[in-house]
N, C-alpha and C positions, 0 to 999 in steps of 0.2 A: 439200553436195548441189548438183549442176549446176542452175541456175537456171531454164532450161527443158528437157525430155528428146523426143525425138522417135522413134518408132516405127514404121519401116518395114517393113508385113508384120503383118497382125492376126488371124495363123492362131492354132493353140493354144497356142503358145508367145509369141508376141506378147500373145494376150491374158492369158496369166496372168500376165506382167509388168502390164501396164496394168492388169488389177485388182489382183495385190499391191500395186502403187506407190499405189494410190488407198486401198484399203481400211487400208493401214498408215500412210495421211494423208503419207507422207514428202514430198510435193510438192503443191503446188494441183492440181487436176483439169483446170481450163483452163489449164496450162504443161505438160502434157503431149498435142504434138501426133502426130495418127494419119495415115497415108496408107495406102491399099490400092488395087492396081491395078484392083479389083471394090469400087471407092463403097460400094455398100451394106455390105460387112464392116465399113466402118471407122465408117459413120455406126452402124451397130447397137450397136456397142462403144462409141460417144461417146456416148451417148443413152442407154447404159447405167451410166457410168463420170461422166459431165462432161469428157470429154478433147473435144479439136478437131482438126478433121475438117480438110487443108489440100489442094489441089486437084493437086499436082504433088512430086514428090519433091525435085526444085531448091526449092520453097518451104518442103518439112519441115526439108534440109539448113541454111537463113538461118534459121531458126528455134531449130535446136536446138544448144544448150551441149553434150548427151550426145545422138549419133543413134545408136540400136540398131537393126542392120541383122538385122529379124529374118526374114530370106528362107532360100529354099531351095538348097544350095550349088550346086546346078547353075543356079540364075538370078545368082548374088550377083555374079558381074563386070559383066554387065548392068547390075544395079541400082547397083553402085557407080559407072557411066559418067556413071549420070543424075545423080549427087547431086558427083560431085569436082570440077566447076568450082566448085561453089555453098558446099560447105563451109566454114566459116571454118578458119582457121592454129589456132584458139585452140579450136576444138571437137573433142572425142574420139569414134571412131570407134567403135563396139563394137561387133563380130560374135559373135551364137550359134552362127554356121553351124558344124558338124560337119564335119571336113576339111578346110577352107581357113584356112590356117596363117599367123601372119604377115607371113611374109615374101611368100606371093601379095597378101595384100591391101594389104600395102604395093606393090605391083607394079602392082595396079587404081588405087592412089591418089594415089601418090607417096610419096618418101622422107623425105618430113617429115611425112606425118602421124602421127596421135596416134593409135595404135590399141589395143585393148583384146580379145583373145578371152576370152569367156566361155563357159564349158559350164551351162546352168540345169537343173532338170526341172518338168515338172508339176505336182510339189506346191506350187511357188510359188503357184499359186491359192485353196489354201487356208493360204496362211503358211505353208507349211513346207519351203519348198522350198531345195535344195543345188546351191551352184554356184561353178566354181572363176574364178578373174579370173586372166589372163596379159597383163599391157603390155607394149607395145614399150618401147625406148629412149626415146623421146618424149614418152612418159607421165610427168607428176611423179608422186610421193611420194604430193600432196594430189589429184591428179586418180585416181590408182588409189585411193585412202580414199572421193571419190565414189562410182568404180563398185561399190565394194564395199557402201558404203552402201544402194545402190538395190536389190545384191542381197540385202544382208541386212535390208531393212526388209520381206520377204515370207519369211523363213529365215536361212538362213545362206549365210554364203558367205567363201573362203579363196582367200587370193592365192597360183598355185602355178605352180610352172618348164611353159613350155609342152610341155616332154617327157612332162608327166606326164597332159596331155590325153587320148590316146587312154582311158588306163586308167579315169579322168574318167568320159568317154563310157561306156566299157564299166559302170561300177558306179553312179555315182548318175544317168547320162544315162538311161540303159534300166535302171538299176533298181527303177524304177516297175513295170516290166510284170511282172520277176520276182516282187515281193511281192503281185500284185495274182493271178497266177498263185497263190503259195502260200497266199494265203486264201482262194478257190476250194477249193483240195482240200482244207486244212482243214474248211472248209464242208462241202463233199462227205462228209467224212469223218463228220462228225457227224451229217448228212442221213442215210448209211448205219445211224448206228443211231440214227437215227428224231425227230432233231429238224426243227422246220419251218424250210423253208430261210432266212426271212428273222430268225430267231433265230439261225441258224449264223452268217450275217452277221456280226450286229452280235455276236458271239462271237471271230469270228473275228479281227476288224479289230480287237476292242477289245486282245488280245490280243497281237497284233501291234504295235500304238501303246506297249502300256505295256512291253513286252519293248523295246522303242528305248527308251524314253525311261529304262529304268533303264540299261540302257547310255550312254547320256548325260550321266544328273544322276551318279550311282553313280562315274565313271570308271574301273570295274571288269573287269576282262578278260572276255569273252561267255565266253568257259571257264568259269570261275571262277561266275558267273552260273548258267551250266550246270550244274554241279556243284551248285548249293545246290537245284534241281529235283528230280536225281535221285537218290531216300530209294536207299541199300541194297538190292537186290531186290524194289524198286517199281515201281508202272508206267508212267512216265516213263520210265527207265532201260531198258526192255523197248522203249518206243516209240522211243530214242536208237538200241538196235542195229539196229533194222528200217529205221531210216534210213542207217545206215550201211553194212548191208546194201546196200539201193539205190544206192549210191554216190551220197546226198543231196549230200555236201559237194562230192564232184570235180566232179558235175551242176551247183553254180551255180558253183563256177572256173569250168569250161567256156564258160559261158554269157558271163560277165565278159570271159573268153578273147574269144571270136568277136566278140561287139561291138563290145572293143578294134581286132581286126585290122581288121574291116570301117571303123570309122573311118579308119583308116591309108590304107583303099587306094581312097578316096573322093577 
């Protein structure tokens, strides 16, 4: 693990890194430094976490062995103007930004640095979050094993060709809001015949957790899975074609689909 991390940008995605990394102990709390162009975000988050608060982005950049540049892609050449005098040769860059590819941010920064795109999600704030790591050329062997580290001490996380980013994006980037979406109307659904909605809930979700996680521990085909649900002329099996009716499955391709392209064309 990078010896100190630094984190520039303490939006939602900023912060569920800085509390993953804190709550799954991978690093001290004061080695991981915060900057946010609105002070008060970042001191809220220190004061919350034990991370520090540094006054200038050139001072997070001398500071930090791993700087995660966690801004928004239409500021990130900006941000990266402030921080590329001050970087060390020997510090890895790591961009979450959505859309800005390698090769531009080596372009912001120069040809020798050490860059790392990552794609995270959300769930990293409560551990469980998924996210893919792509280095440049520049990146060792043991420096990409860091970044991976940091992403997997709050989940998981898989080193993977940055071609396969956008898809990335499309499925475990925004696929928070689809599952968050499908326990909703599961909810709904149960609401409908007549449970209190804060039982549908916690129905819903629980449900939803343990269907992942037998896909997981299991390493079973979701078919396969599927199939041990649906008795013979049961009612599982009755609620499978009414989903299929709906064109449930082509409905979250689709969805996978468009988040993909719009990363593309970002």
């Amino acid at each position: 693990m990078f010896q100190t991390i630094g984190v520039c940008g303490t939006g939602n995605m900023g912060r569920a890194i800085v509390k993953g990394l804190v709550a799954a102990k991978a690093i001290a709390a004061d080695h991981i430094y915060l900057y946010n162009i609105h002070r008060e975000k970042a001191e809220a988050l220190a004061q919350e976490t034990g991370a520090v608060v540094v006054d200038t982005p050139e001072e997070l950049a001398r500071q930090s062995h791993g700087l995660i540049m966690a801004v928004k892609p239409n500021i990130m050449e900006s941000a990266l103007e402030t921080v590329r005098e001050t970087l060390s040769t020997k510090s890895v860059l790591i961009s979450i930004a959505a859309g800005v590819s390698l090769e531009k941010l080596a372009f912001y920064t120069g040809p020798e640095t050490k860059i790392v795109r990552v794609m995270p999600n959300t769930p990293a704030m409560v551990g469980e979050g998924m996210a893919s790591v792509s280095p440049n050329i520049n990146v060792s062997e043991a420096e990409t094993a860091d970044v991976v580290a940091i992403f997997s001490s709050f989940g998981k996380a898989v080193v993977t060709d940055e071609k396969l980013i956008d898809a990335v994006c499309g499925l475990s980037g925004s696929g928070p809001a689809y599952v968050y979406m499908f326990i909703e109307a599961l909810a709904d659904g149960a609401v409908r015949e007549g449970m209190p909605r804060q039982m549908a809930y916690t129905f819903a979700a629980q449900t939803v957790l343990g269907a992942a996680k037998m896909v997981l521990e299991t390493g079973r085909h979701p078919g396969a899975l599927k199939d041990d649900v649906c008795s013979p002329g049961g009612t599982t099996i009755e609620a499978v074609k009414t989903l299929e009716e709906s064109s449930f499955r082509a409905a979250t391709m689709n969805a996978v689909i468009a988040s993909a392209e719009k990363n593309k064309s970002l």
